[in-house]
Every structure is written in structure tokens, then in C-alpha cells.
TORMARKOL-978820 format. One record per residue (C-alpha): residue number from 1; z, y, x. Coordinates in Angstrom, 3 decimals, always signed. Example, Ala and Ser with C-alpha at 12.3 -4.5 7.8 and 13.67 -1.06 7.14 Angstrom:
! residues 2
<site 1 <+7.800 -4.500 +12.300>>
<site 2 <+7.140 -1.060 +13.670>>
***
This chain:
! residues 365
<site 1 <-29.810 +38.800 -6.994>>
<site 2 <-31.059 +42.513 -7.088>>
<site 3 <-28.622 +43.621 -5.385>>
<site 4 <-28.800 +40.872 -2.664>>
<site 5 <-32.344 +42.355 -1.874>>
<site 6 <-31.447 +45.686 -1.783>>
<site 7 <-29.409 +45.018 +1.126>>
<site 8 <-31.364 +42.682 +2.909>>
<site 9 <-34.051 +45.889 +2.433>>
<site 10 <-31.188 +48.561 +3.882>>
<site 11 <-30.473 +46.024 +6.619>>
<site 12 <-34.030 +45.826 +7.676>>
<site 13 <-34.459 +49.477 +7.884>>
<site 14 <-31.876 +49.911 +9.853>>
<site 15 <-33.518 +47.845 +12.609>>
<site 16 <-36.412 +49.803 +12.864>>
<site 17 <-34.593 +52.994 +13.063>>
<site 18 <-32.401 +51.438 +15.811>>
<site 19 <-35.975 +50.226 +17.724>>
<site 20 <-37.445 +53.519 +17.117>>
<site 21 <-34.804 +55.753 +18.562>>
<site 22 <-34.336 +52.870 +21.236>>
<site 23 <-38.196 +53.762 +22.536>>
<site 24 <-37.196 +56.842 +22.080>>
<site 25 <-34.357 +57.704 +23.969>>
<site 26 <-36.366 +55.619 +26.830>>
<site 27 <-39.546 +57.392 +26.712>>
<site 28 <-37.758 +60.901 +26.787>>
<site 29 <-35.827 +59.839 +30.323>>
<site 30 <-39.001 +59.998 +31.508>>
<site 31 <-39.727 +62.676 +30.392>>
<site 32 <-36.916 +64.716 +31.836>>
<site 33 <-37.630 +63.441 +35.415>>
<site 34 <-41.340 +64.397 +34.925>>
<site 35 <-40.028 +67.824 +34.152>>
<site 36 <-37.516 +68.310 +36.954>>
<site 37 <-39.730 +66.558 +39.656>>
<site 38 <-43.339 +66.820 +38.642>>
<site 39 <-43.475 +62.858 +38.660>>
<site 40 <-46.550 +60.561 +36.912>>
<site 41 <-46.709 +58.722 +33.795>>
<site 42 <-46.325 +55.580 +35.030>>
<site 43 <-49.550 +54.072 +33.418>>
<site 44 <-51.400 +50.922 +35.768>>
<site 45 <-51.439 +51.605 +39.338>>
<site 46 <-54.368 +50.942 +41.706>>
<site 47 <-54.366 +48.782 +44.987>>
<site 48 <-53.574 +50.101 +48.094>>
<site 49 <-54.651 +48.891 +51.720>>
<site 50 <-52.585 +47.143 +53.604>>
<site 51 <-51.718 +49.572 +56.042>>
<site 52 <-50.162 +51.358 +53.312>>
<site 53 <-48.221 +48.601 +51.762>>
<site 54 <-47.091 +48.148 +55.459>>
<site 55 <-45.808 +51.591 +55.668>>
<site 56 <-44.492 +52.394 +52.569>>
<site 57 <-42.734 +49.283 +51.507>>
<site 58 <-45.106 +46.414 +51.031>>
<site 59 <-44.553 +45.268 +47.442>>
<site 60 <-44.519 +47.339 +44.701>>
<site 61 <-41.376 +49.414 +43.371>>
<site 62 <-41.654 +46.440 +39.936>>
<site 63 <-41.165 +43.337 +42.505>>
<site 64 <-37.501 +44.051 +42.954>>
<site 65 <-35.502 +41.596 +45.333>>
<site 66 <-32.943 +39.335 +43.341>>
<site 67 <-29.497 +41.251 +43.252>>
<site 68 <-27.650 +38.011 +43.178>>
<site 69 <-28.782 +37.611 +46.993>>
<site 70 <-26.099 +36.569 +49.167>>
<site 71 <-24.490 +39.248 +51.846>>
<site 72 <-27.115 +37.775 +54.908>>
<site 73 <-30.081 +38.116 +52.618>>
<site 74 <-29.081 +41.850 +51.708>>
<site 75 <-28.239 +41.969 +56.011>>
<site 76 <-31.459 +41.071 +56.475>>
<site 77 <-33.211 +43.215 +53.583>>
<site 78 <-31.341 +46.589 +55.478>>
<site 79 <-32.873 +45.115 +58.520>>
<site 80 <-36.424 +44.856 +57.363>>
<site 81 <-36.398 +48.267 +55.888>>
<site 82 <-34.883 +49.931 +59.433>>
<site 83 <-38.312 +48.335 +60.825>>
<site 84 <-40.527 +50.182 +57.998>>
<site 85 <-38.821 +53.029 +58.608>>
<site 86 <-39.437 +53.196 +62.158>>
<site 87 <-43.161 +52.186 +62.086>>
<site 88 <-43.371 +55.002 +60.365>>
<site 89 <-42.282 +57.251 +62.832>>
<site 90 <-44.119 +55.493 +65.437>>
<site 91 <-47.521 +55.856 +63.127>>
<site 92 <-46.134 +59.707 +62.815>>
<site 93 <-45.611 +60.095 +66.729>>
<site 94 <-49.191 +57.913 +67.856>>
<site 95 <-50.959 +61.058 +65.305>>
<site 96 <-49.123 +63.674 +66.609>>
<site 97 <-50.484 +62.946 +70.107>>
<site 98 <-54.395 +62.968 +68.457>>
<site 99 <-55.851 +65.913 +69.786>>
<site 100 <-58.488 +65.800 +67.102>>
<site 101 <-55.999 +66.589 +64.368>>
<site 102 <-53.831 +68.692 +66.247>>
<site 103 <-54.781 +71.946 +64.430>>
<site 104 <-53.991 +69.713 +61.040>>
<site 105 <-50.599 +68.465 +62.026>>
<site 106 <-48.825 +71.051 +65.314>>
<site 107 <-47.118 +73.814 +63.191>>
<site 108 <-44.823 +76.353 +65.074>>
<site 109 <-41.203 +76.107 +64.084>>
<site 110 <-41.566 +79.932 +62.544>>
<site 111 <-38.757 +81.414 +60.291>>
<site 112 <-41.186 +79.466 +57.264>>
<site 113 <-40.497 +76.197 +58.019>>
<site 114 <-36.677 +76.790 +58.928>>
<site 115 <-36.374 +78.592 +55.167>>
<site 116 <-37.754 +74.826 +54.249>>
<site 117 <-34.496 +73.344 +55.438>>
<site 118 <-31.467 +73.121 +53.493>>
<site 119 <-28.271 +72.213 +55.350>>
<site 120 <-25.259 +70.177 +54.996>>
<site 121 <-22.660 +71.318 +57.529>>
<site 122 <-20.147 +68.872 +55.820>>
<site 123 <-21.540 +65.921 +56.815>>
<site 124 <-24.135 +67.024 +59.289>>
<site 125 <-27.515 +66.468 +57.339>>
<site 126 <-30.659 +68.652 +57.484>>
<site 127 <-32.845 +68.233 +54.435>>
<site 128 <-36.796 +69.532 +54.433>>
<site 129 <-37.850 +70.487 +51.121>>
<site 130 <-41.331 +69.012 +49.870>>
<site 131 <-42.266 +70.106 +46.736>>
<site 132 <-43.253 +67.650 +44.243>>
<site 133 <-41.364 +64.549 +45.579>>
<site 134 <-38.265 +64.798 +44.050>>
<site 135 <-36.579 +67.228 +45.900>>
<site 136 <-34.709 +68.673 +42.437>>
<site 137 <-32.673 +65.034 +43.071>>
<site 138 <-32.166 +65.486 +46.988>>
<site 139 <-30.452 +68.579 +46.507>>
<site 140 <-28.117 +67.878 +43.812>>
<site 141 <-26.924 +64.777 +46.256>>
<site 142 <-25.998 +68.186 +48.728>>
<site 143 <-24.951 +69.968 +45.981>>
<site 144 <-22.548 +66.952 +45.040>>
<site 145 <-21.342 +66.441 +48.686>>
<site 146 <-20.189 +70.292 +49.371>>
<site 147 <-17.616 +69.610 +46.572>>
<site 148 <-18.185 +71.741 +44.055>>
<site 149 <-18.639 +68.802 +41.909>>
<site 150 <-18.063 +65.380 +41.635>>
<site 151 <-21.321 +63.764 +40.730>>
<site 152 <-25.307 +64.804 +40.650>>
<site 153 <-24.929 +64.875 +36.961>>
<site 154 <-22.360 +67.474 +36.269>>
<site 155 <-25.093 +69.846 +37.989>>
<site 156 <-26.857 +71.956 +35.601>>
<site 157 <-31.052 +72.561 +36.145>>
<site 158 <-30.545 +76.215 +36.746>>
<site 159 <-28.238 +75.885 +39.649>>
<site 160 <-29.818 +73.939 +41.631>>
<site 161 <-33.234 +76.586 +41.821>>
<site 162 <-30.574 +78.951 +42.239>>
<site 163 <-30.605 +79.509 +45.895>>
<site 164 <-27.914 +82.418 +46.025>>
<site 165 <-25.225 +80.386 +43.894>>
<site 166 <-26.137 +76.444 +44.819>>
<site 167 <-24.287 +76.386 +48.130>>
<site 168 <-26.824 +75.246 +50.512>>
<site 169 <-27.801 +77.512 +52.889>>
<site 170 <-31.105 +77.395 +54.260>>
<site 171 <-31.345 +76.686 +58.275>>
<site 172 <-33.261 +79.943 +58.569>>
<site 173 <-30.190 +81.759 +58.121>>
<site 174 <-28.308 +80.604 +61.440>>
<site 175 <-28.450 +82.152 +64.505>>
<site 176 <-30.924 +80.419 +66.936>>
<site 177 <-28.106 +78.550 +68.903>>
<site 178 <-26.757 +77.332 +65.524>>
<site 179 <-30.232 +76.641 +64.351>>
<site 180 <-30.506 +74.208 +67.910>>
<site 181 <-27.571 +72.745 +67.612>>
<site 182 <-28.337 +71.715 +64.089>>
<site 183 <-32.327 +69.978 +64.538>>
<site 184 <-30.744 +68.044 +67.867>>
<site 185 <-27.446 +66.373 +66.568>>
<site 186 <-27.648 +66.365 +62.645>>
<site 187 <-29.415 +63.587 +60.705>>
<site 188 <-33.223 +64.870 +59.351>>
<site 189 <-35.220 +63.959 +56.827>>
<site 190 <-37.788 +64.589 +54.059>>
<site 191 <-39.825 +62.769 +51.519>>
<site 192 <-43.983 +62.420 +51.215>>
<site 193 <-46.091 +61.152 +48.512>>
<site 194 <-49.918 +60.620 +48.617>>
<site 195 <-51.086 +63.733 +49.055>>
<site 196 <-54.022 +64.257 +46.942>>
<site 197 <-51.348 +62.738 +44.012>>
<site 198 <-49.192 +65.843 +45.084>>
<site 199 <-51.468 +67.913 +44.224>>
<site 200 <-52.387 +66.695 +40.624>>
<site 201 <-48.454 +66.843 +40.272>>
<site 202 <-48.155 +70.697 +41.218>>
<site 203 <-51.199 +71.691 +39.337>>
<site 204 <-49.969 +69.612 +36.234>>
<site 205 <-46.148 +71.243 +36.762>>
<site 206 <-47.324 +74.539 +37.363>>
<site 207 <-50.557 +75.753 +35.730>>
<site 208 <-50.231 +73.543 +32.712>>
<site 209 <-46.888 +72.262 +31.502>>
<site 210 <-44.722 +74.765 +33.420>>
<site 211 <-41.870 +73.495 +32.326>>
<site 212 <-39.240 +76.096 +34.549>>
<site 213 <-41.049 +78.725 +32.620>>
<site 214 <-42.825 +80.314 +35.770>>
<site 215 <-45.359 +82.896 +33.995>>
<site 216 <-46.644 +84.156 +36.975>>
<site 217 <-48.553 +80.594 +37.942>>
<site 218 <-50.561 +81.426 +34.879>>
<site 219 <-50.973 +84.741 +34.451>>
<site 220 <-51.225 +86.277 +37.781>>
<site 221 <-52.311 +82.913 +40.115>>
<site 222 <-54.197 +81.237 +37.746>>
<site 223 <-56.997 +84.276 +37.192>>
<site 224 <-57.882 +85.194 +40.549>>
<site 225 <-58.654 +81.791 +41.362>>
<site 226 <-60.584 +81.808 +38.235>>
<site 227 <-62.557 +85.125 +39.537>>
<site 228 <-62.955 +83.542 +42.955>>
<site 229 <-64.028 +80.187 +42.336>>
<site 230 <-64.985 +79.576 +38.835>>
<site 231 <-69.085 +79.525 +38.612>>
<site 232 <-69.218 +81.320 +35.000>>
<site 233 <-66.460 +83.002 +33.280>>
<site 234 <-65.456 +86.140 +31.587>>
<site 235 <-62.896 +88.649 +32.686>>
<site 236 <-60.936 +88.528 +28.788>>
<site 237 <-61.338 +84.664 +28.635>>
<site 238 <-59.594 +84.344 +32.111>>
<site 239 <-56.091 +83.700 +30.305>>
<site 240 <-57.145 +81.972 +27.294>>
<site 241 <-58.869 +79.181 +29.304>>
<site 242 <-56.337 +78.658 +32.112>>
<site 243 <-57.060 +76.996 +35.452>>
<site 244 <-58.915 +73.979 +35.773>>
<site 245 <-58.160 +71.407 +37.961>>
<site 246 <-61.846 +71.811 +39.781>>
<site 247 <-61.306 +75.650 +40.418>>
<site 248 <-57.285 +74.610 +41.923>>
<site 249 <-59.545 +72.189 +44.092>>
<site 250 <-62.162 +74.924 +45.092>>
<site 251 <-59.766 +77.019 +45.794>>
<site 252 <-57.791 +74.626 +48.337>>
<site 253 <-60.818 +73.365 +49.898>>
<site 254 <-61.726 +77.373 +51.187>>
<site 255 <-60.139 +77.422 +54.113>>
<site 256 <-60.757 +81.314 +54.705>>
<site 257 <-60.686 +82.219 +51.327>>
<site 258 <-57.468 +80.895 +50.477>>
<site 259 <-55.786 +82.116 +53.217>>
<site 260 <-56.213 +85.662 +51.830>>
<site 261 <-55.469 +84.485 +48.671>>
<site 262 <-52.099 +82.973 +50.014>>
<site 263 <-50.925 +86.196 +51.669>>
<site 264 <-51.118 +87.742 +48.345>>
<site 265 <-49.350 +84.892 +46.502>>
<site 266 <-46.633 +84.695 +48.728>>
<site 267 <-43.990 +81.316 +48.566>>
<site 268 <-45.124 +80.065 +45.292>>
<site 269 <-48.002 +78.332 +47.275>>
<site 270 <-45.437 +76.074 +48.601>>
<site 271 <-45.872 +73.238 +45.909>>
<site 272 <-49.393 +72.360 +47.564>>
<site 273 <-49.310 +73.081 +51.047>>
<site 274 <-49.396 +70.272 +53.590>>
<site 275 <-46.243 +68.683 +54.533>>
<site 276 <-47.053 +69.726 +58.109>>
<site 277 <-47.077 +73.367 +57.376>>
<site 278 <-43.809 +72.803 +55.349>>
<site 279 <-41.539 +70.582 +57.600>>
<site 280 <-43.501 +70.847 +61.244>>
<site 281 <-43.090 +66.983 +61.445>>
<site 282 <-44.506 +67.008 +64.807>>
<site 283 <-42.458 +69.543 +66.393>>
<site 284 <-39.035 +68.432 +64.782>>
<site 285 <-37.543 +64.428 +65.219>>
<site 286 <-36.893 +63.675 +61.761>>
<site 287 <-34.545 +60.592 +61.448>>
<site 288 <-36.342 +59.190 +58.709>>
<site 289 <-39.043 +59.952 +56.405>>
<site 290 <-38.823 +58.760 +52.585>>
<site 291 <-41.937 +57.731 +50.620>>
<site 292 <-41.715 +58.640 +46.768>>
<site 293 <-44.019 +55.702 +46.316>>
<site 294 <-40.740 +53.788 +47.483>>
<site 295 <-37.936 +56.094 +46.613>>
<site 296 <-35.592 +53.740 +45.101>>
<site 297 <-35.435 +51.867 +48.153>>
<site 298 <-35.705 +54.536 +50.971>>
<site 299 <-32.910 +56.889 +48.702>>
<site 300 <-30.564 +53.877 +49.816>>
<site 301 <-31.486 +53.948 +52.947>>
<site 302 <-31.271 +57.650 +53.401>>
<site 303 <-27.478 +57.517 +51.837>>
<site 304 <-26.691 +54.671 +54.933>>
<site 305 <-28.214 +56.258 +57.448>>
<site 306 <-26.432 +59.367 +57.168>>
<site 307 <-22.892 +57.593 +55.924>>
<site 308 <-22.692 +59.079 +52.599>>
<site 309 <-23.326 +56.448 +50.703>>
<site 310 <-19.864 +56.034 +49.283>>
<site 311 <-20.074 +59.261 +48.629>>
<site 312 <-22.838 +59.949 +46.097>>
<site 313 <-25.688 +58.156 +44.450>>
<site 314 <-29.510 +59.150 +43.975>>
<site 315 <-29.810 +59.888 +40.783>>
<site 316 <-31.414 +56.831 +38.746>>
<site 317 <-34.877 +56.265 +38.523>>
<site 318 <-37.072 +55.857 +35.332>>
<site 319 <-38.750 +52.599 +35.958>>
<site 320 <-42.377 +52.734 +37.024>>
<site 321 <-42.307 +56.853 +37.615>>
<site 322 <-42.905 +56.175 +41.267>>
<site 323 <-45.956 +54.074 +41.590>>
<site 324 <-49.316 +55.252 +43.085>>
<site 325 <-51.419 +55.929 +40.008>>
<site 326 <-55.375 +55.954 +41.458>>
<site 327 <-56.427 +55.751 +37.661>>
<site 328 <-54.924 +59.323 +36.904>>
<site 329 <-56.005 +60.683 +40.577>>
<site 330 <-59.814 +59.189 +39.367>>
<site 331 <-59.195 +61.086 +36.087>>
<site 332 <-58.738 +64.033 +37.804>>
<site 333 <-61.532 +64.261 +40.413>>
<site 334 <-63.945 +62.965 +37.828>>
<site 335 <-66.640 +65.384 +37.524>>
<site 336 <-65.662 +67.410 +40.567>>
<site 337 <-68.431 +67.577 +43.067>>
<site 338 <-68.196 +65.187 +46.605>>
<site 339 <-68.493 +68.326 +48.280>>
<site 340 <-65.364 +70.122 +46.925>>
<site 341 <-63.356 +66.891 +47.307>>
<site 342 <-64.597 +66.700 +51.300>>
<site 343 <-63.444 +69.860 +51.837>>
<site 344 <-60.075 +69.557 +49.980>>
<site 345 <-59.678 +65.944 +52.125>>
<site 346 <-60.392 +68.536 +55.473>>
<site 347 <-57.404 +70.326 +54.435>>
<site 348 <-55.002 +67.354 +54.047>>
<site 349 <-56.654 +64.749 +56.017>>
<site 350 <-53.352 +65.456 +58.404>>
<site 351 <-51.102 +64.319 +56.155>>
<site 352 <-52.788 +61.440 +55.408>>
<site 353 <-53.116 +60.119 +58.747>>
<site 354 <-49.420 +61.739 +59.745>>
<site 355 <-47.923 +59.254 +56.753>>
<site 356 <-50.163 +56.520 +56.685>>
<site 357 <-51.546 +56.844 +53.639>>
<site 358 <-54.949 +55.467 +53.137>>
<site 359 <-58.584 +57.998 +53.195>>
<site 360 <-59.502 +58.122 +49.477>>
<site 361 <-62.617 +56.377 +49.908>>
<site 362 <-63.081 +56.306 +46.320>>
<site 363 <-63.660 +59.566 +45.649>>
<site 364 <-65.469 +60.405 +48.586>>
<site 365 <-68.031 +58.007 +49.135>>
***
């Protein structure tokens, strides 16, 4: 009889070791993609208007469609999504033509935004690189469909930031008949998030996790934005305190102050400038324009409309990652003063209209 409970008592330790590394194993693939993309816990996400259900999807990433459907239904699905896609152009077009925000959203095609643009001669693609949205995973698909390898996940980390051994040459380094050709006959695109999310996401990846081992975000950024815009603070606590989220803030909402700051900190300001500075959305037709808030479904879409989707997959998707989170953006601007949040809205108020994504009422009112 001892013995009988012994193993009853092995058996039921067993389970919980199985459940624990189970949880586990799950809550660290999240992990990872937070790392490589800058993406948000997925905790409870807050309602959106209906404009921006409209434009980004509708329903959320968690109401996925039956995958038993019959071939129509999915027909149809494909169908729908081709309309989202181009009412979002049209939205992108109709604010383009606002002479209000033109100095927010008309952006020269300089030798910046072309260095942006990664190209896939192979299949024809140009690909805009927006920081924050996942563009670790875009690449890789590139990466993938030059040859070198045969899936996304046979690329190691370090290759892909690795822009003299990855294989993808930016557009900037054509000749300006090449570089023509190129934005009139290959397929374009690029991804968007909300913007104001973005920006928790790049001050999160770089000033505080840093997970790519960047030191300069901390110790060279990080204290002259301290100096500049902190109210009180001492010179030999400038490193030991680190950035806050309300001097990153500050700092974005000056818009002459951070311009001279930007000249000095050269291309590592790309992870939080607009998407209109990046990509010059009104001055180049972009075939279609992803939404991270809807990335599983606009990835798919992307593959099809370029005809590589037999070629290579997205990589997958932790569950949730994706979804607008207003509780952590409410979080974050808690405590930071309606004035400083106006002025950081000035600054991306472009990209909100540009991409449909609703005015954060919530934090400035």
C-alpha cells in the first residue's frame, strides 16, 4: 500500500512539472518576439472607434474566422480584406491632399528615406522599414526569398541587423534610373502601428530593456535629454537614473530643440520618428500598407499580393502580442502634463490622420 502512494505522489508531481514548463515555454515565446520587435504584453486592450476598426480590420486579432470555412467563404474573406486595404489608401491619399497637414505628412524623397527601403530584385518587392512594427520578421521573409536559406527560422538575430552581410541592399544604393524603375513597377509596402504605442515600444526597447545591447541609447542619448529636459537633476546621477518616459516625451514634443538634438544623434533616432519622415507615404504609391494591430491577417495578404506566398511564411505570431493596449499607453502618460502630451500629439498628429488611427482623446482632454 506504501508503495502504491508513493507513486501516485511521483505521478502527481510530474504533472505539475509538465504544466509548469508548459506556461513556461509559452510565456518565453513571447518573450522572444518582444525582444526582436519591441511588441506589448498583451494584457486587456481598450476600445477603439469605429473608424479604426474600419481601417484596420474591424474585429479584433482574438475573433478569428472559422478555418473549416469552405473555399467561397475564404474567396470572399480575401475579398473583404482587398477592400480594407484599399480604404486605406484612399483615407492615406484624401490626407495627403489636406493642406493643413501638409508640413506633417509631404517629405522629399531625399537619400534618407531611400536608405529606409530594402529591396528584393528577385521577386520585385520594395520593403520600407518602420521601426517598432515588426520589421526584424519582414526582413527575414527577404532574407528567406534571396536564397540563402530555406526558411525565416534558420536566420540567426545577428544577421539580419547586419546590413553589410544580410543581402538586401538598400534602394539608396541604385543609381537614380534604377531607383525609378524600382518605386514605379515593383510591389511597395510597409507596416504602422498606433503611433503614440510606437513610441512606448522604442523607449521601452531602447532606453530600458535594450535587449540588442545598444549602450549608446543609455549612455550617450539618454543624458543629454536628461540635461535638456529634465526639471531637477544632477550631472553624476544622470546615468544612474536613466531616462524617463516624461523627459523621452519632452524631448519629442520640442520641435526646435530636438532637431539639434537629432543632428547630433544621427540614425539611431529612427525608432521614433514619424512614419512620414521614414517612408514619404505621400510622395511614393505604396501597394499596401500593413497594420501591426492586424498583422496576422495583412502578413497574408502582403505574401498574395506580391505572389510569394508559396514561397515563405510570416513568422508565427504569439497570440494577443498585437492588440492595441490603451491601458499600458494610460500607464505611461500618467502623470505627464496635458501640455507635453499636446505637443508630442503636434508632432505625430500626421500619422494619425495619414493611417486612420483615432486622436487620443483620452489623454488629451
Amino acid at each position: 500500500m506504501r508503495h502504491h502512494w508513493l507513486f501516485l505522489g511521483a505521478c502527481g508531481w510530474v504533472l505539475l512539472i509538465l504544466v509548469f514548463v508548459t506556461k513556461f515555454i509559452s510565456h518565453r515565446a513571447v518573450d522572444e518576439y518582444e525582444e526582436r520587435d519591441g511588441g506589448q504584453i498583451p494584457t486587456v486592450s481598450g476600445n477603439t472607434t469605429g473608424k479604426f476598426q474600419t481601417l484596420t480590420g474591424g474585429k479584433p486579432d482574438s475573433q478569428k474566422p472559422d478555418q473549416q470555412r469552405d473555399q467561397s467563404s475564404a474567396a470572399t474573406t480575401m475579398s473583404e480584406w482587398d477592400s480594407i486595404v484599399e480604404t486605406r489608401l484612399q483615407l492615406l491619399l484624401a490626407v495627403c491632399k489636406n493642406s493643413s497637414l501638409r508640413n506633417l505628412t509631404h517629405i522629399p524623397i531625399s537619400k534618407f528615406v531611400l536608405d529606409r527601403i530594402f529591396v528584393c530584385d528577385k521577386h520585385n518587392i520594395l520593403f520600407c522599414q518602420t521601426p517598432k512594427v515588426g520589421n526584424t520578421q519582414w526582413k527575414k521573409v527577404l532574407i528567406a526569398l534571396n536564397g540563402a536559406f530555406s526558411g525565416v527560422e534558420e536566420i540567426p538575430e545577428n544577421l539580419v541587423h547586419d546590413h553589410e552581410k544580410n543581402g538586401l541592399p538598400r534602394l539608396s544604393s541604385l543609381t537614380p534610373q534604377e531607383i525609378t524603375h524600382r518605386l514605379k513597377t515593383y510591389f511597395k509596402f510597409f507596416i504602422v502601428r498606433d503611433p503614440f504605442e510606437r513610441l512606448i515600444s522604442a523607449f521601452n526597447d531602447k532606453f530600458i530593456k535594450n535587449p540588442r545591447f545598444e549602450p549608446w541609447y543609455r549612455h550617450d542619448i539618454a543624458p543629454i535629454i536628461i540635461r535638456k529636459y529634465r526639471r531637477s537633476h544632477r550631472d553624476s546621477d544622470l546615468r544612474a537614473s536613466g531616462l524617463h518616459f516624461e523627459d523621452f516625451v519632452r524631448y519629442l514634443g520640442d520641435v526646435e530643440g530636438r532637431r539639434r538634438l537629432d543632428r547630433q544623434f544621427g540614425e539611431h533616432v529612427i525608432h521614433w520618428m514619424t512614419y512620414a519622415e521614414l517612408c514619404a507615404p505621400c510622395d511614393i504609391h505604396y501597394d499596401v500598407i500593413g497594420h501591426h494591430e492586424t498583422l496576422e491577417r495583412d502578413a497574408a495578404h502582403i505574401l498574395r499580393r506580391a505572389g510569394i506566398e508559396g514561397l515563405v511564411s510570416y513568422p508565427a505570431i504569439p497570440p494577443g502580442i498585437t492588440r492595441y493596449n490603451k491601458t499600458k499607453i494610460e500607464r505611461h502618460f500618467s502623470g505627464i502634463s496635458k501640455r507635453d502630451i499636446r505637443r508630442l500629439y503636434a508632432r505625430y498628429q500626421g500619422d494619425f490622420h495619414l493611417f486612420g488611427y483615432p486622436t487620443p482623446d483620452f489623454l488629451l482632454n
